[in-house]
Structure formats: structure tokens, C-alpha cells
C-alpha positions, 0 to 999 in steps of 0.5 A, spaced: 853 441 217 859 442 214 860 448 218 859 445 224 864 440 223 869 445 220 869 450 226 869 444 231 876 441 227 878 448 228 876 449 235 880 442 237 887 444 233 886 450 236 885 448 244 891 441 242 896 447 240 895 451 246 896 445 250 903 442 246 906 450 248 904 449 256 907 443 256 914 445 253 920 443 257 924 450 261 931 450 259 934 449 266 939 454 268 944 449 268 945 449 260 949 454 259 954 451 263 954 444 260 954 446 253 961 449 255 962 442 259 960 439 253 965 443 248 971 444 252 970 436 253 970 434 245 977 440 245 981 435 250 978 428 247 978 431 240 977 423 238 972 421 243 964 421 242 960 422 248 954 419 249 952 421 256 951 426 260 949 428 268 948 435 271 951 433 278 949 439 281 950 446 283 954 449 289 954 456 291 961 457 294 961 464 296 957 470 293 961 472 288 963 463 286 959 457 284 961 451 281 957 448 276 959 440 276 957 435 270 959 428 268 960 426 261 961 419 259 966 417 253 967 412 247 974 412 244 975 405 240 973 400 244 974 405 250 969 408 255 971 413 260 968 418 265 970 425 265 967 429 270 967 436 268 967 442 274 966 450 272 967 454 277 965 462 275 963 469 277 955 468 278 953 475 277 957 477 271 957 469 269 964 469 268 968 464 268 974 462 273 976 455 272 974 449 269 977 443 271 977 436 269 977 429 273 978 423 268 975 417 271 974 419 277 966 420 281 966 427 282 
């Protein structure tokens, strides 16, 4: 009897981990450029916490450009702002071109 209730508690850790890994998040194929976002942001407000962040979207400009566009929401003090984020970069050999930053403003 016990044996049976061993292979059956087996059976049933076994079947609830193969379904915990079937439903792991992807990584997006944004994420790289919004920890850049996140990390060139934290260089230009050193003082700043953010406490939010929206990936805007992505725009392919040519075949050698495209434009990855975040917006980061920011507390200093009792202050809180927007900063939208705009990588630009080589899509073949992810290299970037520029990064820009608009304070304040939508993108």
C-alpha cells in the first residue's frame, strides 16, 4: 500500500515540475536594451530610484537601424518624473548608435 502511495506522489512531483518549466516566462527580445535603459537612466539620475518601467515599443528604420523606445518613471525626494529612453543601434551586430533621453515628456 505504501508503495503505491509512494509511486503516486512521485508521479504527481514529477508531472507539477514539468508543468512549473512549461510555464516560464520567454525573456522578451527587448530586454537587453531595457537594462541598458535601466542603467544608462540610474548614470544620468545617480540620485533617483525608479519605480517603473514600460517598453514603448520597437521601430525598425532602415535595415541596418532600429529604435528600441522605453519610459522609465522616477522619485527624487518627493519629486516624481518621466524619462523616456530612445536606443537606437545596428540590428545585425547589436551595436549601438545612440541613446537619447527626453525628461518629461511622452515619447
Amino acid at each position: 500500500m505504501y508503495a503505491y502511495i509512494r509511486l503516486f506522489l512521485l508521479f504527481s512531483l514529477i508531472s507539477f515540475s514539468a508543468s512549473a518549466y512549461a510555464i516560464a516566462p520567454e525573456t522578451p527580445p527587448y530586454a537587453k536594451w531595457g537594462r541598458m535603459a535601466v542603467q544608462e537612466t540610474q548614470k544620468r539620475y545617480p540620485k533617483a530610484a525608479i519605480i517603473d518601467y514600460l517598453h514603448v515599443g520597437r521601430e525598425n528604420l532602415q535595415t541596418d537601424r532600429a529604435r528600441e523606445t522605453f519610459r522609465l518613471w522616477l522619485r527624487q525626494d518627493s519629486r516624481e518624473f518621466g524619462v523616456t529612453v530612445i536606443i537606437t543601434f545596428d540590428p545585425r551586430t547589436e551595436k549601438v548608435i545612440s541613446i537619447q533621453f527626453r525628461d518629461g515628456q511622452a515619447p
